[in-house]
ROVO-911230 format. One record per atom (N, C-alpha, C, O): residue in one letter; atom name; x, y, z. Coordinates in pm, 1 decimal, padded with zeros to 6 digits. Example, Ala and Ser with C-alpha at 12.3 -4.5 7.8 and 13.67 -1.06 7.14 Angstrom:
! ROVO-911230
[site 'A','N',[01319.0,-00569.0,00780.0]]
[site 'A','CA',[01230.0,-00450.0,00780.0]]
[site 'A','C',[01320.0,-00330.0,00780.0]]
[site 'A','O',[01423.6,-00331.9,00846.5]]
[site 'S','N',[01285.0,-00225.0,00708.0]]
[site 'S','CA',[01367.0,-00106.0,00714.0]]
[site 'S','C',[01290.0,00003.0,00787.0]]
[site 'S','O',[01340.9,00113.8,00803.9]]
END
This chain:
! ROVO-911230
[site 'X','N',[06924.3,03164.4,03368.8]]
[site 'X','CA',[06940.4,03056.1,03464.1]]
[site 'X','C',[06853.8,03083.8,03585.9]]
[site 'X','O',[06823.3,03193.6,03632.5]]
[site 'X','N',[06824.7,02978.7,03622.5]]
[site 'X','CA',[06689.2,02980.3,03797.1]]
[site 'X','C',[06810.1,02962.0,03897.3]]
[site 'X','O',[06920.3,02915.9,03867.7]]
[site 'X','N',[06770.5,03005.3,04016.9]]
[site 'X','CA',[06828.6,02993.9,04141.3]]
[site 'X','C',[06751.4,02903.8,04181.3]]
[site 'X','O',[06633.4,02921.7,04151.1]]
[site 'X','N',[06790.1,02756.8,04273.9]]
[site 'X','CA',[06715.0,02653.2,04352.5]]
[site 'X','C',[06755.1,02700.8,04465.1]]
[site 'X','O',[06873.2,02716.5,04496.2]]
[site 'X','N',[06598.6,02743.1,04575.8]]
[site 'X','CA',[06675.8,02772.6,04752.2]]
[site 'X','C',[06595.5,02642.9,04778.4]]
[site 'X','O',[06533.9,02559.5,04712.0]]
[site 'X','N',[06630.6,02670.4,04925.4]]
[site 'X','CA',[06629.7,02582.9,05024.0]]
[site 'X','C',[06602.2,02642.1,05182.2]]
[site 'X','O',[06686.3,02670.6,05267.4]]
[site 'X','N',[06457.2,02649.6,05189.4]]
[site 'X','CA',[06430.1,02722.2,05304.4]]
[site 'X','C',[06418.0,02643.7,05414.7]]
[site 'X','O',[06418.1,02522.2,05394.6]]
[site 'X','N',[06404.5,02694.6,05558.2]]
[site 'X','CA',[06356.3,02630.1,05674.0]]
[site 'X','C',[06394.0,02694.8,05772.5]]
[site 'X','O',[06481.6,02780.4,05784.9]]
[site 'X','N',[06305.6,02638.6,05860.4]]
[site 'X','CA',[06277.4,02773.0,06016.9]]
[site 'X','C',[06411.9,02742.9,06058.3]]
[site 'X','O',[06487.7,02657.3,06012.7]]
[site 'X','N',[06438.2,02859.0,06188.7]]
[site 'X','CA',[06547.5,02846.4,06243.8]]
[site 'X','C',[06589.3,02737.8,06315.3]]
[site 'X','O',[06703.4,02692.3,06306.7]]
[site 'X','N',[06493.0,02688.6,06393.7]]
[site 'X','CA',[06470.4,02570.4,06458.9]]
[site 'X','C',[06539.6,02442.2,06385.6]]
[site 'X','O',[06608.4,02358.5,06444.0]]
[site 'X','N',[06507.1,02442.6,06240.8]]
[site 'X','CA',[06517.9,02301.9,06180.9]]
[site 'X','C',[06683.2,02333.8,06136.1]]
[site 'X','O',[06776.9,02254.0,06132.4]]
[site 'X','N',[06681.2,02484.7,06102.9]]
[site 'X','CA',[06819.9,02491.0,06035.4]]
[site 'X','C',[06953.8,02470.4,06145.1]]
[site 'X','O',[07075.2,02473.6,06124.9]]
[site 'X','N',[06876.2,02449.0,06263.7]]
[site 'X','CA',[06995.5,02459.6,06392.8]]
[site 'X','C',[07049.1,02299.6,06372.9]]
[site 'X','O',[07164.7,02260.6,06389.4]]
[site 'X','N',[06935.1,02220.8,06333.7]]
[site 'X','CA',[06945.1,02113.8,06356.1]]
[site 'X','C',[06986.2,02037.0,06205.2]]
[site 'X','O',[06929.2,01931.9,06176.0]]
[site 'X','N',[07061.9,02081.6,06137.1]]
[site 'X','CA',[07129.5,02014.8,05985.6]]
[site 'X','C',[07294.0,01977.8,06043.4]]
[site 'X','O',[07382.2,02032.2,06109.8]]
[site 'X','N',[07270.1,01853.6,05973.4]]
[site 'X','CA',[07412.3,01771.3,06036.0]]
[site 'X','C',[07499.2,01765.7,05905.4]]
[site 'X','O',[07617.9,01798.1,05906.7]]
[site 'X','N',[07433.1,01722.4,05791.1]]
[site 'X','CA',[07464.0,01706.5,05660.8]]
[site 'X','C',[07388.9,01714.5,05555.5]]
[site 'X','O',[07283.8,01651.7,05542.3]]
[site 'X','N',[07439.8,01797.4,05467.4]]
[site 'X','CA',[07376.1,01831.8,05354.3]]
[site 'X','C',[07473.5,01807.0,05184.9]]
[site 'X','O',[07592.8,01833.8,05170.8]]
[site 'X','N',[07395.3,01759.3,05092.3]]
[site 'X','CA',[07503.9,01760.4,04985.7]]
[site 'X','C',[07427.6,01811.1,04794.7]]
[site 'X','O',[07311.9,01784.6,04762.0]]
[site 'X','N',[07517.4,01874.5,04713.6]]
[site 'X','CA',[07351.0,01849.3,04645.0]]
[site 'X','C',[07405.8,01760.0,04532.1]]
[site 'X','O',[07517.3,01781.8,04484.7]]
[site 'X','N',[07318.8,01648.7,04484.5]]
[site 'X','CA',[07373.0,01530.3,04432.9]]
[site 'X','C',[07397.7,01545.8,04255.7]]
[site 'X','O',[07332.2,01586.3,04159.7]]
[site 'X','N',[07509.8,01497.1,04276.6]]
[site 'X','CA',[07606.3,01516.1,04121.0]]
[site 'X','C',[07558.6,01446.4,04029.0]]
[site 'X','O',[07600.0,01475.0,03916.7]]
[site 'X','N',[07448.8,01323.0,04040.6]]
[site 'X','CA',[07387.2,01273.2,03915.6]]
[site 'X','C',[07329.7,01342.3,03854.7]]
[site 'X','O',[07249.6,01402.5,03926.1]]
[site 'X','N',[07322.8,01377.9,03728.9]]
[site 'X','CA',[07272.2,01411.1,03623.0]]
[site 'X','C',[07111.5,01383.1,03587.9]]
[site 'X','O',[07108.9,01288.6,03509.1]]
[site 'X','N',[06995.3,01423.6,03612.9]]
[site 'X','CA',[06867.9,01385.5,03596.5]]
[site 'X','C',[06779.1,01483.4,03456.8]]
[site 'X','O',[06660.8,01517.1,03450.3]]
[site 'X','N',[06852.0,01498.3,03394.3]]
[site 'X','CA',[06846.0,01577.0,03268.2]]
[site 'X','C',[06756.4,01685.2,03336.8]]
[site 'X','O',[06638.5,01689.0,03301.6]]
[site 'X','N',[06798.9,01770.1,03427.7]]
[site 'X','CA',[06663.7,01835.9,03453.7]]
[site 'X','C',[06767.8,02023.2,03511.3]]
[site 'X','O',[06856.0,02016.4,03596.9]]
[site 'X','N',[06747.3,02098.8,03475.1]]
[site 'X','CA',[06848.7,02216.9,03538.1]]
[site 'X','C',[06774.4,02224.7,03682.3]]
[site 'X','O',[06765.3,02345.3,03705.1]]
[site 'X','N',[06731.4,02170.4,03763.3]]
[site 'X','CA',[06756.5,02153.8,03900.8]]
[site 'X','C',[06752.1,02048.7,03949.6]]
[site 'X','O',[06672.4,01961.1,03916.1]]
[site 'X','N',[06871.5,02034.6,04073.4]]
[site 'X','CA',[06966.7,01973.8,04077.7]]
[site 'X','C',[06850.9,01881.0,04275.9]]
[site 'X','O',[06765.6,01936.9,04344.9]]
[site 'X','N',[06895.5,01775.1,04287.5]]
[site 'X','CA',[06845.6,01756.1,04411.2]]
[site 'X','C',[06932.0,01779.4,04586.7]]
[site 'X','O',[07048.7,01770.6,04624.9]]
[site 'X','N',[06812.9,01808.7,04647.6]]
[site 'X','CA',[06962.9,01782.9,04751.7]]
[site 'X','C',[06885.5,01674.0,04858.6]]
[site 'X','O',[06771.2,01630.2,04871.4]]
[site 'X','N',[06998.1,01659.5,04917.8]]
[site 'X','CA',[07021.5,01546.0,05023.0]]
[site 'X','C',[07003.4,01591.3,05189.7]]
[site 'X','O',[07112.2,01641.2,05218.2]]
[site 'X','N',[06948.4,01594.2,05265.1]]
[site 'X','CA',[06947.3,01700.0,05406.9]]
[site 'X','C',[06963.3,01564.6,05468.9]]
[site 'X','O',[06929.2,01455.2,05424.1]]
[site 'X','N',[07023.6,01595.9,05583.5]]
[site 'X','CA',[07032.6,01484.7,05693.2]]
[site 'X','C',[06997.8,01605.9,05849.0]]
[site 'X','O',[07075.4,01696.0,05881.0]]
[site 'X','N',[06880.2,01577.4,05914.3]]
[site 'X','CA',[06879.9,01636.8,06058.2]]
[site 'X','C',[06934.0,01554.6,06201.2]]
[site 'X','O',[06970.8,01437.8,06213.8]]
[site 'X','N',[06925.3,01642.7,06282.0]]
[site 'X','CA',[06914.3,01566.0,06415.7]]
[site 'X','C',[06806.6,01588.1,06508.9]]
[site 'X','O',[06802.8,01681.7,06588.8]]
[site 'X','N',[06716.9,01495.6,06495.4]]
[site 'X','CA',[06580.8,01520.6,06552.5]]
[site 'X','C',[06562.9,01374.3,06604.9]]
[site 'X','O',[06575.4,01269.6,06541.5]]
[site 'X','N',[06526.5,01395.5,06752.2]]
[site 'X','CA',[06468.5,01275.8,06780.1]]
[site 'X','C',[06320.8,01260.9,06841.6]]
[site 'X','O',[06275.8,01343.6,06920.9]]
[site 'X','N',[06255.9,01158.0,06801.7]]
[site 'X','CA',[06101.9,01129.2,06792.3]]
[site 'X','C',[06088.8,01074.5,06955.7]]
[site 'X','O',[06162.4,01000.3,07020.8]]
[site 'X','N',[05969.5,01141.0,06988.8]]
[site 'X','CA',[05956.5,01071.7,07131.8]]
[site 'X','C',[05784.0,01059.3,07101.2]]
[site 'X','O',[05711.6,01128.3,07029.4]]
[site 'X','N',[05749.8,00924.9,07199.9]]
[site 'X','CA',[05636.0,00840.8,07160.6]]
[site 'X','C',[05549.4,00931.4,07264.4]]
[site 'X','O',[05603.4,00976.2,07365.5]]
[site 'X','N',[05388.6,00960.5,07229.5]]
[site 'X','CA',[05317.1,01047.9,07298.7]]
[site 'X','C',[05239.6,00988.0,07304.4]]
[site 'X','O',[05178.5,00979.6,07197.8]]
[site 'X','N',[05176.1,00895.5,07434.2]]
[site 'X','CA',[05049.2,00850.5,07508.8]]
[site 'X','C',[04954.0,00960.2,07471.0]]
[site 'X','O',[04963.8,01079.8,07498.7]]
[site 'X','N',[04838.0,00884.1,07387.0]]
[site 'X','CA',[04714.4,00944.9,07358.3]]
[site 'X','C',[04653.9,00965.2,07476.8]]
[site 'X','O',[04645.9,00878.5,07563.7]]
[site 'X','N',[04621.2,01048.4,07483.5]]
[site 'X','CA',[04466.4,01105.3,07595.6]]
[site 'X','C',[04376.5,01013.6,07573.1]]
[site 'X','O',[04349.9,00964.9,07463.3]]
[site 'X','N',[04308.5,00977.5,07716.8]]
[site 'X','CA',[04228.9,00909.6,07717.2]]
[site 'X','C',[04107.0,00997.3,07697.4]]
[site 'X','O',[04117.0,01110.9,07743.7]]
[site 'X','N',[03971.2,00958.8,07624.9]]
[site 'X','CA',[03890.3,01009.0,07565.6]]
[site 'X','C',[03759.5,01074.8,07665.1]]
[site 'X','O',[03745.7,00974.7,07735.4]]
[site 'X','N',[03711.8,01119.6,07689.8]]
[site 'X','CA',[03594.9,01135.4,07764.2]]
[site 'X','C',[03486.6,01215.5,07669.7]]
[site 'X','O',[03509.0,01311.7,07596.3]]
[site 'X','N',[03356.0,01143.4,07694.9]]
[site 'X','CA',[03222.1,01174.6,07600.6]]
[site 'X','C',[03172.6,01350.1,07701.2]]
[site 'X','O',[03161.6,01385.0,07818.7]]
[site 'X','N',[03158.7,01406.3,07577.9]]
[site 'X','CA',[03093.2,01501.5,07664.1]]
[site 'X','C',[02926.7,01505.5,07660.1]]
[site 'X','O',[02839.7,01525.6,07575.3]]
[site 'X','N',[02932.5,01481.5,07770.0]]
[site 'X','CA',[02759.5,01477.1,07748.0]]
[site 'X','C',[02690.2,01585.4,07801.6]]
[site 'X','O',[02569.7,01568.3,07783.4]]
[site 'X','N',[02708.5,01663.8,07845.4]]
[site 'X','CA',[02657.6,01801.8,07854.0]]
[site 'X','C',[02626.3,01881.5,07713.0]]
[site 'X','O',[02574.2,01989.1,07683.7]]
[site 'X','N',[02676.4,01788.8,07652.4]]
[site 'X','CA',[02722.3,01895.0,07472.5]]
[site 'X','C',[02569.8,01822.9,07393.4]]
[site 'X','O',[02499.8,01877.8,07308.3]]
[site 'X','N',[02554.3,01710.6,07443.6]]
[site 'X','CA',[02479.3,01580.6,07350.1]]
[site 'X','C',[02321.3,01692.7,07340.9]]
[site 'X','O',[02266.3,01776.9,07411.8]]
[site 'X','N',[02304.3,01640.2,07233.8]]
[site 'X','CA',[02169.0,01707.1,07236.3]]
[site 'X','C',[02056.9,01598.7,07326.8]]
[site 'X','O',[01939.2,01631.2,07342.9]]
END
């Protein structure tokens, strides 16, 4: 028989709210799982661009 892990940094593992591993049957000896985090996305204003022209040939 195989062992299925399930790795991830400490960081991400702080942040697992729910996890399950799912009971359907996929004819396959490993099994899936389900992760739910708590991470929230914050929107990041692109830099405005500047040409370098010292660089330009």
């Amino acid at each position: 028989s195989t062992v299925d892990l399930v790795l991830a940094s400490p960081g991400i593992a702080n942040r697992i709210v729910y996890y399950q591993i799912y009971k359907i049957d996929y004819r396959s000896n490993h099994r899936a799982i389900e992760s739910r985090f708590n991470v929230s996305l914050t929107k990041v204003k692109p830099k405005e661009g500047r040409y370098l022209f010292k660089d330009a040939d």
